[in-house]
C-alpha positions in Angstrom: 0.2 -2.5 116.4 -3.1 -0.8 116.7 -3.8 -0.6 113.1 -3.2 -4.3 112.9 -5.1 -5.3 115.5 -8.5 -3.4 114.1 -9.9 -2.0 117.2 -8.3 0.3 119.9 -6.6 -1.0 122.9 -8.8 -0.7 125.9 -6.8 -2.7 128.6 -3.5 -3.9 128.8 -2.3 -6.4 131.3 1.1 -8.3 132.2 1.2 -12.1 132.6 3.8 -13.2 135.1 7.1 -15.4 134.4 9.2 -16.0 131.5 13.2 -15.6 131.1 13.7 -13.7 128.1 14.0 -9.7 128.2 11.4 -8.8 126.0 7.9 -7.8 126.7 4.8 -10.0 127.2 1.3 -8.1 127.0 -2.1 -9.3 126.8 -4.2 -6.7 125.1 -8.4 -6.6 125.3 -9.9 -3.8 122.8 -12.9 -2.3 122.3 -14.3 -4.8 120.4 -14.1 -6.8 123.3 -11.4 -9.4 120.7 -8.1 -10.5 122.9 -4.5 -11.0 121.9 -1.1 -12.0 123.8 1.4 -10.2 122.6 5.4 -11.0 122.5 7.7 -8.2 121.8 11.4 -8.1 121.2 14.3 -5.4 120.7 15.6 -6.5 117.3 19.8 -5.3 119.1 18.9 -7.6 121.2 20.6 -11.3 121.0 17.4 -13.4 122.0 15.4 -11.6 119.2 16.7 -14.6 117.2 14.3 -16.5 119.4 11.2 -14.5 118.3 12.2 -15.3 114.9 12.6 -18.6 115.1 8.7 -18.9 117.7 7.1 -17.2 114.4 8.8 -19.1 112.1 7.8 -22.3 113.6 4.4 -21.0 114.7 3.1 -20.6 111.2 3.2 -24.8 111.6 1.7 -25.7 114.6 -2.3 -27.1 114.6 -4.2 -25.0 117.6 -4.6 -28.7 119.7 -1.0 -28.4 120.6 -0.7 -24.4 120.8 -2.2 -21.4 120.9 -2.3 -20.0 116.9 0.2 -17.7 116.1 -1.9 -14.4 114.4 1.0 -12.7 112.9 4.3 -11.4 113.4 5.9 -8.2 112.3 9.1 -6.2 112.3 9.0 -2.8 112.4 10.6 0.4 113.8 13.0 -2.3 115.6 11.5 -4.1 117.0 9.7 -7.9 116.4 5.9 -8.5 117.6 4.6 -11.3 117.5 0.4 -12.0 117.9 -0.9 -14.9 119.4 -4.2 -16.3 120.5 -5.3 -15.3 123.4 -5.9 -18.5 126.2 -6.7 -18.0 129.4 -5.6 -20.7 132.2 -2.3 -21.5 134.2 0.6 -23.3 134.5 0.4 -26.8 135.1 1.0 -28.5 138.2 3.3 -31.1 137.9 3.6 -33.0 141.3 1.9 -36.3 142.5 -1.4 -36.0 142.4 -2.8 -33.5 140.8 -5.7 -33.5 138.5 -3.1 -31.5 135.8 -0.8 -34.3 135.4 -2.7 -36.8 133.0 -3.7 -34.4 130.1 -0.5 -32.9 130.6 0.9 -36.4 129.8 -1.4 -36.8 127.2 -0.4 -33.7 125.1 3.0 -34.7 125.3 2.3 -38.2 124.1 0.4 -36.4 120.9 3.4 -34.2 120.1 4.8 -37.2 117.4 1.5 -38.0 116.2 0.5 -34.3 115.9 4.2 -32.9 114.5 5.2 -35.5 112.1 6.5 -35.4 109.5 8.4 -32.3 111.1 5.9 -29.2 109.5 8.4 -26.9 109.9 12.2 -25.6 108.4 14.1 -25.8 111.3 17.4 -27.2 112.2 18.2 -30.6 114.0 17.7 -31.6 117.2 20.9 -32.4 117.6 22.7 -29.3 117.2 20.7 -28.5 120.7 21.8 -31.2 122.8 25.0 -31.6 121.1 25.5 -28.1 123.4 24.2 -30.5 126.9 27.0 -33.4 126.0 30.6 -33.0 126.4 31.2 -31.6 130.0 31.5 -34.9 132.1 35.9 -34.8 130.7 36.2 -31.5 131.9 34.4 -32.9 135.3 36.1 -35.8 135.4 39.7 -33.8 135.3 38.3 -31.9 138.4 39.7 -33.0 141.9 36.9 -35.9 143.4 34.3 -34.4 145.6 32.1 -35.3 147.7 29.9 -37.7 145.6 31.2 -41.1 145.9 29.4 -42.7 143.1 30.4 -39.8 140.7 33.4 -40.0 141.4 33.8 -44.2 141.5 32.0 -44.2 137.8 34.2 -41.3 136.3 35.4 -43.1 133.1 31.8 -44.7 132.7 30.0 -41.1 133.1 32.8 -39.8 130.5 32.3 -42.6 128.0 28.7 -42.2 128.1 28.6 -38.3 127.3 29.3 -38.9 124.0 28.3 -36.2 122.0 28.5 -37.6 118.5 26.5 -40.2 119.6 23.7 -38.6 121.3 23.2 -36.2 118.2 22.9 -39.6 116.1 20.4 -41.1 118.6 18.4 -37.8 118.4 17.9 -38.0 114.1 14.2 -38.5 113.7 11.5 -36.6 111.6 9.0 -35.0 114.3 9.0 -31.6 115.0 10.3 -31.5 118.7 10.0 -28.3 121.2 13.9 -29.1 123.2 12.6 -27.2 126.5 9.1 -29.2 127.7 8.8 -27.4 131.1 5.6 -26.6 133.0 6.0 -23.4 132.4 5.7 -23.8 128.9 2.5 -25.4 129.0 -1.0 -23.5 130.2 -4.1 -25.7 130.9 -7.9 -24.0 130.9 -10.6 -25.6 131.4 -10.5 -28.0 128.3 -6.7 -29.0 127.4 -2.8 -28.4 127.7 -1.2 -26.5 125.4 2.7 -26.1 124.6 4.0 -22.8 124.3 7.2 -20.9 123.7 8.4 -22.7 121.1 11.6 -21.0 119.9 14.1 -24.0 120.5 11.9 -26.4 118.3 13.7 -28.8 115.9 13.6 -31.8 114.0 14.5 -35.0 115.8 13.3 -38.2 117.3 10.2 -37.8 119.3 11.4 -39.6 122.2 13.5 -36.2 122.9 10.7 -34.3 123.8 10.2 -37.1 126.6 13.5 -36.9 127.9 13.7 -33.5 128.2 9.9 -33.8 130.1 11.6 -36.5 132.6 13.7 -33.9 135.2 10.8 -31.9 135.0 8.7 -34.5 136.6 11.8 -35.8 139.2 12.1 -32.0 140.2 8.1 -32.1 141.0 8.6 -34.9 143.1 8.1 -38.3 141.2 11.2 -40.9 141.7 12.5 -41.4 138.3 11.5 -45.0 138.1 7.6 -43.3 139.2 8.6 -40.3 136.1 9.6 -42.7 133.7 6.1 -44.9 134.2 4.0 -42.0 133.9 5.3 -41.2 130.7 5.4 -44.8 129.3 1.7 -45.3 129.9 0.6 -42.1 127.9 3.9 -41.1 125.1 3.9 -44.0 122.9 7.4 -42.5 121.8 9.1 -43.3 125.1 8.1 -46.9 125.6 10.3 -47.5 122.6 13.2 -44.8 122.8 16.3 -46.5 123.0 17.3 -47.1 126.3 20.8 -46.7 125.7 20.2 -42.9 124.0 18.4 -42.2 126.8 20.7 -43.4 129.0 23.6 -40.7 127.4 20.5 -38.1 127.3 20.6 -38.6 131.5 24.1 -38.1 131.5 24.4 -35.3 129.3 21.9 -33.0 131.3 23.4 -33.7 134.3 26.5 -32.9 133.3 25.7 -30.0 131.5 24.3 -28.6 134.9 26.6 -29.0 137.7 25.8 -27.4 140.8 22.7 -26.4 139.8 19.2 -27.2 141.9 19.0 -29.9 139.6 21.6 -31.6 139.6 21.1 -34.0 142.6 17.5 -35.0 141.3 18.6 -35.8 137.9 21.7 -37.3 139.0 19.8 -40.2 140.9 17.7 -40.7 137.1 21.3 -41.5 136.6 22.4 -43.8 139.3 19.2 -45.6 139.5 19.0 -46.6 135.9 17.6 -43.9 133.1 16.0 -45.2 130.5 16.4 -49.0 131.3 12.9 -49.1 133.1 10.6 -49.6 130.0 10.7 -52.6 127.6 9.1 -52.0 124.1 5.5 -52.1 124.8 5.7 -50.7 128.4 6.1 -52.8 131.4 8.4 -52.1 134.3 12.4 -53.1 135.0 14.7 -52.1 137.4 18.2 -51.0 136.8 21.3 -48.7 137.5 24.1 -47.2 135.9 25.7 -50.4 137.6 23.5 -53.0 136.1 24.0 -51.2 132.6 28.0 -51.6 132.8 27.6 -54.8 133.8 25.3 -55.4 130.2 27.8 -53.6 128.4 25.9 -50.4 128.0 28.4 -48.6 129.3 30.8 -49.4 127.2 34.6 -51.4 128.1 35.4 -48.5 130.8 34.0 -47.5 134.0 34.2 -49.8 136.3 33.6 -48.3 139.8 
């Protein structure tokens, strides 16, 4: 790595968070240059992932994020060399000065990212894993939750995997796992990080997958859904019966989970049915939308 990076290693520091088990280094050298190293074991199973991040960095203009330098595999192990940006995470709640350009550079991913730049799979395959669990929760004995358990057949009919991975066909390059901590803001902009889950979809994905990120911040979801439709073009017109099975999907997918109740009342209080092509505002509910039909023949609580 030295010989690739030109100048000797002076300083070596270790940014904090992350999930995956390899290494994360920012390096200074003596030439006072900086870079943010990644760093897999190539036994390990989520090397795949830093194959796939260099794969689609190669593809990614420097106003959505940080340029990817090179990657190599050598000796194995997978390195790959990115730009090095200083800032933070993004803060996400009400408020906050963060939230607008955070907005903002989510709203840019379609026009920045297609046509999709990059040879990746489809979106689909990805939340084709989130749909599909709300049979298996429906055969479980009724707990607790009322309104889960009154709209069983509905929540069932809705988590239709097939479906969903239809809904989610589009030609933008989409990263499947928006969360604040895969975004740093400095002083200038928001960038999007981490992109080893990217695929080609619809844009509004990106969006929905942004949406329990902003409920678990502490925006309602009708408050979550308005902030995005008055920056992301993409959402205002996303179907609001995909986005509807999107909502379902994620909630069943994590059951028991700390976000689970959050995203379940994007659910019950109507996800996706709040914004009318062109923006505006609606109210609605997983009731209302049985009663339109969107839930299909079944349901009824």
């Amino acid at each position: 790595m030295q010989a690739r990076l030109g100048s000797p290693v002076v300083e070596v520091s270790y940014p904090e968070g992350g999930f995956t088990p390899g290494l994360a280094l920012r390096l200074r050298c003596a030439d006072r240059s900086e870079v943010f190293l990644k760093a897999a074991d190539l036994a390990l199973p989520m090397a795949s992932h830093y194959r796939a991040e260099a794969v689609v960095g190669e593809h990614l203009p420097s106003v959505i994020a940080p340029e990817l330098w090179w990657s190599v595999e050598s000796h194995g192990w997978i390195v790959n060399a990115f730009e090095a940006v200083l800032g933070g995470e993004p803060e996400l709640r009400p408020g906050p000065a963060d939230l607008p350009g955070v907005l903002d550079v989510v709203g840019s991913l379609e026009r920045e990212l297609t046509p999709c730049p990059a040879p990746v799979g489809e979106a689909g395959e990805t939340l084709s894993l989130l749909a599909g669990h709300w049979e298996r929760l429906a055969a479980a004995p009724a707990g607790p939750d009322a309104w889960r358990t009154a709209r069983r057949a509905w929540l069932t009919e809705m988590d239709d995997r097939d479906l969903l991975v239809k809904a989610a066909a589009g030609d933008t390059l989409v990263h499947c796992d928006l969360r604040a901590d895969n975004m740093l803001v400095d002083a200038e902009r928001v960038r999007v990080l981490d992109w080893s889950w990217a695929a080609r979809g619809a844009a509004w994905v990106d969006a929905a997958f942004f949406v329990p990120q902003l409920i678990l911040a502490g925006h309602s979801p009708a408050k979550a859904e308005a902030e995005l439709g008055a920056r992301v073009p993409a959402w205002r017109v996303a179907d609001p019966k995909a986005v509807s099975m999107f909502a379902v999907a994620i909630t069943g997918y994590c059951p028991g989970t700390r976000c689970t109740a959050p995203v379940a009342d994007w659910v019950r209080t109507g996800a996706g049915r709040r914004r009318p092509a062109g923006g505006g505002s609606t109210t609605g509910s997983a009731d209302a939308a049985e009663r339109r039909g969107l839930g299909g023949r079944s349901g009824r609580g």
